[in-house]
TORLO-216686 format. One record per residue (C-alpha): residue number from 1; residue in three letters; y, z, x. Coordinates in nm, 3 decimals, m for minus. Layout:
# TORLO-216686
nr,rest,north,up,east
NUM,ALA,Y,Z,X
...
This chain:
# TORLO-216686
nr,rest,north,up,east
1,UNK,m1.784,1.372,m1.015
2,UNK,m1.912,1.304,m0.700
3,UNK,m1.954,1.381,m0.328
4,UNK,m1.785,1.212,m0.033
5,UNK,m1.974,1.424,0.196
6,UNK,m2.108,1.795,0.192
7,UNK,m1.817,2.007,0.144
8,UNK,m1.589,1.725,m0.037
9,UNK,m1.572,1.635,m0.392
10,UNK,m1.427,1.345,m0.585
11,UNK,m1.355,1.257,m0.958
12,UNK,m1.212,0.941,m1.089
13,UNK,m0.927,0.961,m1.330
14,UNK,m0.792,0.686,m1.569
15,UNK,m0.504,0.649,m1.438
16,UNK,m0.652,0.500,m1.108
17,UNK,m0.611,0.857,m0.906
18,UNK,m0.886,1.021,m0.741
19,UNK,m0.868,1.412,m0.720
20,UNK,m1.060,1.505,m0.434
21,UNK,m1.145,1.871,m0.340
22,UNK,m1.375,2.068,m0.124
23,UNK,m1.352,2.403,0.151
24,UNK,m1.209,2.281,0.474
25,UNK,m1.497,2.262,0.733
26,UNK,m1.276,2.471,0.980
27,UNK,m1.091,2.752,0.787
28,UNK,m1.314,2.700,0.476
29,UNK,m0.965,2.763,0.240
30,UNK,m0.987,2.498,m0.069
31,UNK,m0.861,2.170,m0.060
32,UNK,m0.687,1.907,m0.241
33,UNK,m0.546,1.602,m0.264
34,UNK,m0.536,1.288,m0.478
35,UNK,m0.559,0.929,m0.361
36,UNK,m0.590,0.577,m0.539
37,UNK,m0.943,0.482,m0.680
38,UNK,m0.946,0.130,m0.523
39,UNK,m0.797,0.235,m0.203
40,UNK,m1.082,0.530,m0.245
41,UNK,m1.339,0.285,m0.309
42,UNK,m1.252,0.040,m0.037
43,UNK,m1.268,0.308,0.244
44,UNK,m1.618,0.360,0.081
45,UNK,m1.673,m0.037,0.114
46,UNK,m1.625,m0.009,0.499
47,UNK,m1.242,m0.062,0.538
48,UNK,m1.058,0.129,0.782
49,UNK,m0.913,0.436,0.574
50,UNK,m0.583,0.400,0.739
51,UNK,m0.587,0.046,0.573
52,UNK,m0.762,0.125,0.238
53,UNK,m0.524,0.406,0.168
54,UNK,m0.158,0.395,0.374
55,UNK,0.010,0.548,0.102
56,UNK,m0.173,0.838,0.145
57,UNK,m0.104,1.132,0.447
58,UNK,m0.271,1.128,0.777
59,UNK,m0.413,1.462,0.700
60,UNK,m0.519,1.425,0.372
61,UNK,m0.675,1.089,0.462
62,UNK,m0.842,1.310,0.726
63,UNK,m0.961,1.525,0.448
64,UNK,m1.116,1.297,0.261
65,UNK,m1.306,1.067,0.576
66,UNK,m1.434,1.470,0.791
67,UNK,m1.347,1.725,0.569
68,UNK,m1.089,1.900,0.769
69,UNK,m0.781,1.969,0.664
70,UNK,m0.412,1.993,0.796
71,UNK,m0.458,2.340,0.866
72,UNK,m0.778,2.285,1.007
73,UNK,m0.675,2.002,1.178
74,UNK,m0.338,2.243,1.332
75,UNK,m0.611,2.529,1.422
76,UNK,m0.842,2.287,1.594
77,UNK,m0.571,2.089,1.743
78,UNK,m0.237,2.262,1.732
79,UNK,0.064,2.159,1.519
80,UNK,0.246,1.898,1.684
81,UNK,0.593,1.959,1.604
């Protein structure tokens, strides 16, 4: 296990996933998603997440790079449907 940043967690799993968790900096509810280890650790590297990981959501790559999540991200922002 490690940390991302202060409120988000990440452990590596065989199988190439990456669970990461943590309490969403806005509504502080808990959090999770899962996203490729080398996508993961390319973002880390200094590639744009958008590139490192496009098979993973815009809001749970937004988890993962502030710590917000989609409803955090609707609170702060509204929901845009």
């Amino acid at each position: 296990m490690y940390q991302l940043h202060k409120q988000v967690n990440a452990e590596d799993y065989p199988d190439g996933q990456t669970r990461v968790w943590g309490r969403c900096k806005i509504t502080n509810k808990a959090y999770e998603c899962w996203a490729p280890t080398a996508g993961l650790k390319e973002w880390q590297r200094g590639t744009k997440i958008q590139l490192a990981l496009p098979e993973v959501s815009a809001g749970d790559r937004e988890f993962i790079k502030s710590g917000i999540s989609p409803d955090g991200w609707d609170q702060l922002f509204g929901d845009p449907a």
